[in-house]
ZADREN-560425 format. One record per residue (C-alpha): residue number from 1; residue in three letters; chain; x, y, z. Coordinates in Angstrom, 2 decimals. Last residue first. Example, Ala and Ser with C-alpha at 12.3 -4.5 7.8 and 13.67 -1.06 7.14 Angstrom:
// ZADREN-560425
resi|resn|chain|px|py|pz
2|SER|A|13.67|-1.06|7.14
1|ALA|A|12.30|-4.50|7.80
***
This chain:
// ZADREN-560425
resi|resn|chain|px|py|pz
190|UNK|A|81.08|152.52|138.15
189|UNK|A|79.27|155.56|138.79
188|UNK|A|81.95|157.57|138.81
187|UNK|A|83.43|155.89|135.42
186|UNK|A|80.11|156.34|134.03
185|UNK|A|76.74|154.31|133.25
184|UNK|A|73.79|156.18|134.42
183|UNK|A|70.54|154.04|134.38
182|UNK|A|67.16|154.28|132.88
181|UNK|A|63.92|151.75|134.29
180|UNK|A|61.37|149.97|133.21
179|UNK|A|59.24|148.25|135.93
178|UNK|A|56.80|146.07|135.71
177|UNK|A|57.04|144.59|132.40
176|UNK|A|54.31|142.17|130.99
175|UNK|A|54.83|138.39|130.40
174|UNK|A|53.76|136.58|133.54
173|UNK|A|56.11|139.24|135.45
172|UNK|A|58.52|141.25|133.88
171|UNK|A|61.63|144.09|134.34
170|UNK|A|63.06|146.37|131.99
169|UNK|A|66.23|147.71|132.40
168|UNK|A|67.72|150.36|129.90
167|UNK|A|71.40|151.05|130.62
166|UNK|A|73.34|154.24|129.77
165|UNK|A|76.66|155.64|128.72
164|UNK|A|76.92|154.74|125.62
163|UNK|A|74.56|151.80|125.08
162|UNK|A|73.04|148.65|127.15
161|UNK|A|70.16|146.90|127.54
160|UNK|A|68.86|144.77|130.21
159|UNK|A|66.01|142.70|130.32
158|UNK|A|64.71|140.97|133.36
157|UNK|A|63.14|137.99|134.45
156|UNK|A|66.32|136.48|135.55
155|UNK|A|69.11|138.66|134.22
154|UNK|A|68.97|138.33|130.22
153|UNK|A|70.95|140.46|128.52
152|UNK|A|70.17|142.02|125.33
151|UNK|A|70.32|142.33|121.78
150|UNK|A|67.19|140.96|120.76
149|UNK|A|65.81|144.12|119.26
148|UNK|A|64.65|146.92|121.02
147|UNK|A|61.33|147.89|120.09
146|UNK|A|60.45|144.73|119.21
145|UNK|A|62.50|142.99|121.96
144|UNK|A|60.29|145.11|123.89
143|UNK|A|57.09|144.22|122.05
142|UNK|A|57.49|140.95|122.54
141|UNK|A|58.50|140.74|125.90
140|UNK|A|54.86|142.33|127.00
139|UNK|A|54.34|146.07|127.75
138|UNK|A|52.53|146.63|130.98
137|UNK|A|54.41|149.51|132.20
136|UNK|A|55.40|151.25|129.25
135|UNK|A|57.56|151.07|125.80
134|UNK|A|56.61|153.32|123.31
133|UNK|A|59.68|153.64|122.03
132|UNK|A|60.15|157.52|123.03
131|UNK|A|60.15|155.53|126.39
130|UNK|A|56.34|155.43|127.79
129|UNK|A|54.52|157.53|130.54
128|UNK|A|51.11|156.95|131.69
127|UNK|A|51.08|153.22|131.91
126|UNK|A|53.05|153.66|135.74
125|UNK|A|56.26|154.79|137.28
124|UNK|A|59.12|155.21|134.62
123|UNK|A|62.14|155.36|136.22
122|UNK|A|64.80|157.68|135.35
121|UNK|A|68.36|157.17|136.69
120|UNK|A|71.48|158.82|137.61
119|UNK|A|71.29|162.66|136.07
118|UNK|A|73.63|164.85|137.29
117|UNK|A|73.79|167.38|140.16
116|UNK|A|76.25|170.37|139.90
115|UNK|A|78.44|172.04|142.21
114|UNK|A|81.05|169.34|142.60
113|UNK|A|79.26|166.22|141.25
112|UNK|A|76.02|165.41|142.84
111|UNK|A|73.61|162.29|142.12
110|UNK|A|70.46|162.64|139.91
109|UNK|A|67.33|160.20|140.43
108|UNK|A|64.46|160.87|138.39
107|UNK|A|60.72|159.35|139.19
106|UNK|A|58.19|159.21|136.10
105|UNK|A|54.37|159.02|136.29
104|UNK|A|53.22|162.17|137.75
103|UNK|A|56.29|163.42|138.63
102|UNK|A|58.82|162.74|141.52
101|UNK|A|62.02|164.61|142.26
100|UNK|A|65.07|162.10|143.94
99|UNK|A|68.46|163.71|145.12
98|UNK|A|71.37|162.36|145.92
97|UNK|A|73.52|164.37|148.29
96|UNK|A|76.56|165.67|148.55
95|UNK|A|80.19|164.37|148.89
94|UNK|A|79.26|161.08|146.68
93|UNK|A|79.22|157.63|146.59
92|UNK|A|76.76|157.18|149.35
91|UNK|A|75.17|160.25|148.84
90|UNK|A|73.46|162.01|151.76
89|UNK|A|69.76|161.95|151.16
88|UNK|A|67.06|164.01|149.05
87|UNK|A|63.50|163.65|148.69
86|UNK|A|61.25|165.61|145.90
85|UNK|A|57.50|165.22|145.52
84|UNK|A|54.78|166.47|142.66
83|UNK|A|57.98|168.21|141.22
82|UNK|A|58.00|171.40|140.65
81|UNK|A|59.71|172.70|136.73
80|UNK|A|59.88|170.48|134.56
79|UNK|A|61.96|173.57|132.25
78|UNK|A|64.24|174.75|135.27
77|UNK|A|64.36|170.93|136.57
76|UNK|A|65.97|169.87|132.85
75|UNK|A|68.19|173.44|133.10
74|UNK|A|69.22|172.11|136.81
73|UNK|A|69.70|168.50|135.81
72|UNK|A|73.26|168.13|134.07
71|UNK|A|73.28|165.37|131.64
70|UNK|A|74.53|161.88|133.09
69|UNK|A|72.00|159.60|131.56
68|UNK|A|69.67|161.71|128.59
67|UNK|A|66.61|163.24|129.80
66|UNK|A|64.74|164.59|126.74
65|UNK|A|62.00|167.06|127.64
64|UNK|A|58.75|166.54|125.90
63|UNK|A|56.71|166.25|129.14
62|UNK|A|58.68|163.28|130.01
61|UNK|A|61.45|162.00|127.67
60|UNK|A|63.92|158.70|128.19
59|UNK|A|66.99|158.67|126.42
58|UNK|A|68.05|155.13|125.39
57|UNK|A|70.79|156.14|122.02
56|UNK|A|73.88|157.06|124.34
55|UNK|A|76.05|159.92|125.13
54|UNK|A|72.93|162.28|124.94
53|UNK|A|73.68|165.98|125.03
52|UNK|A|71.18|168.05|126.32
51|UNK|A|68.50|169.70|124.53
50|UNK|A|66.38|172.24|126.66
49|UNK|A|62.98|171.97|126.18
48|UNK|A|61.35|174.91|124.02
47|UNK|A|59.74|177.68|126.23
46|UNK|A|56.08|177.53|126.11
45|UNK|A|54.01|180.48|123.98
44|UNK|A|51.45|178.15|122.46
43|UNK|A|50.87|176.26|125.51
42|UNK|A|51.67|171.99|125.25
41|UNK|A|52.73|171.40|128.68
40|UNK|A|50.63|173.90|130.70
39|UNK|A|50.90|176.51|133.51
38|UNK|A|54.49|175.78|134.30
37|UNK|A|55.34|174.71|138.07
36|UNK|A|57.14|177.32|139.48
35|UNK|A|61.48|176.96|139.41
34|UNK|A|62.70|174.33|141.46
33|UNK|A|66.10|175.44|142.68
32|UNK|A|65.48|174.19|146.74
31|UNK|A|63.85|171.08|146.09
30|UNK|A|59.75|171.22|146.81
29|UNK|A|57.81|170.05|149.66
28|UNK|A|61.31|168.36|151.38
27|UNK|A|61.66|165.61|152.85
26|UNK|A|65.05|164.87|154.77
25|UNK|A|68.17|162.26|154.52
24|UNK|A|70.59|162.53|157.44
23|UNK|A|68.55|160.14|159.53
22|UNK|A|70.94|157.50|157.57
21|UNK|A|71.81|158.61|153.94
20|UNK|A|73.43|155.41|152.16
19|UNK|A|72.03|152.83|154.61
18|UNK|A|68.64|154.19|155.46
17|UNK|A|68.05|154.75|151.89
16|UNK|A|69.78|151.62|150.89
15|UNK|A|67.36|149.98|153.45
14|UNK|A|64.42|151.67|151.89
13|UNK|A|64.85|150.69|148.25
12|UNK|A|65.39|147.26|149.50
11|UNK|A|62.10|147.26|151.44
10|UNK|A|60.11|148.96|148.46
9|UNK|A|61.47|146.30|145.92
8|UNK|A|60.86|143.27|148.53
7|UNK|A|56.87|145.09|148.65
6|UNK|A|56.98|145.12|144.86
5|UNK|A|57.84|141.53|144.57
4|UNK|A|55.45|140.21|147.17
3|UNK|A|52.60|142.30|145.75
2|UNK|A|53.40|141.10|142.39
1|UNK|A|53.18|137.40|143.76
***
C-alpha cells in the first residue's frame, strides 16, 4: 500500500513536471547563485541565518535557517548554501522557472517573480528533519493535533492547516504521517 501511494505521488509529480516545463526543464549539479557549501552547521565563527519575515505562524527551519512561505530565497540559498541536487523547469504560472534545491532531508520549491525567486513549498523528506514542532515523518495523529491543535481540515487521510500566508499538510497512513509538507498561499499563487 505505501509503495502504491508513493509510486502514484512520484507519477503525478512527474506528469506536472512534464506538463508545466516540457523538455524545457534541465538538471543541473548545482543552481547557478549557490554560494560553497559551508564547512559546518554549528562552527563557532558561522554567519547567523538570515531572518526573513514570516506572514504566517508554520515556518519550517533546516539547518537553523527559518524558511517562511513567500520570503525571497537568494539570502536563504546564500546561507544553505549547495544543495545535494537542484532541478529547475519552466513555470507554469510563471515567466521563469520554478526551481527545486534538495537537502539532506528537506526539498524547497521557490517559483520566480520578476528578478527574484520566492519560496513555494518546503517538504520535509524523511525522520531527519522535523517542523520547529517536532513534527516528522512518522509522527502519529496524535501528536500532530498535539502540536497543532484540532483546528484543521480534514481531506481524506490528510491534515491541513492553515495561517497567514501558508498551509501545513500532513499526510498519513495506518496512523503515522508520510509526508508533511509547507505551502505558499498568495494572490499569485492562488
Amino acid at each position: 500500500m505505501k509503495c502504491t501511494l508513493i509510486s502514484v505521488l512520484l507519477l503525478a509529480l512527474l506528469f506536472t513536471l512534464a506538463a508545466c516545463g516540457g523538455s524545457e526543464g534541465k538538471p543541473s549539479p548545482q543552481p547557478p547563485d549557490a554560494a560553497p557549501p559551508a564547512e559546518g552547521t554549528e562552527a563557532p565563527d558561522a554567519p547567523a541565518a538570515p531572518a526573513p519575515a514570516a506572514g504566517s505562524d508554520y515556518v519550517p527551519t533546516y539547518q537553523n535557517c527559518p524558511l517562511p512561505m513567500n520570503a525571497e530565497f537568494a539570502p536563504l540559498l546564500d546561507f544553505l548554501g549547495e544543495p545535494d541536487s537542484y532541478f529547475e523547469a519552466a513555470s507554469c504560472a510563471f515567466d521563469g522557472l520554478d526551481k527545486t534545491y534538495t537537502y539532506a532531508g528537506v526539498e524547497i520549491i521557490t517559483y520566480p517573480d520578476e528578478e527574484k525567486d520566492y519560496i513555494s513549498s518546503v517538504r520535509i523528506l524523511d525522520s531527519s528533519v522535523s517542523t520547529p514542532e517536532g513534527i516528522t515523518i512518522g509522527s502519529t495523529q496524535e501528536d500532530v493535533a498535539a502540536a497543532y491543535g484540532a483546528d484543521f481540515q480534514e481531506l481524506g487521510r490528510q491534515y491541513v492547516y492553515e495561517n497567514g500566508d501558508a498551509q501545513l499538510s500532513i499526510l498519513f497512513e495506518d496512523g503515522a504521517a508520510i509526508s508533511v509538507e509547507y505551502t505558499a498561499l498568495n494572490d499569485l499563487l492562488g
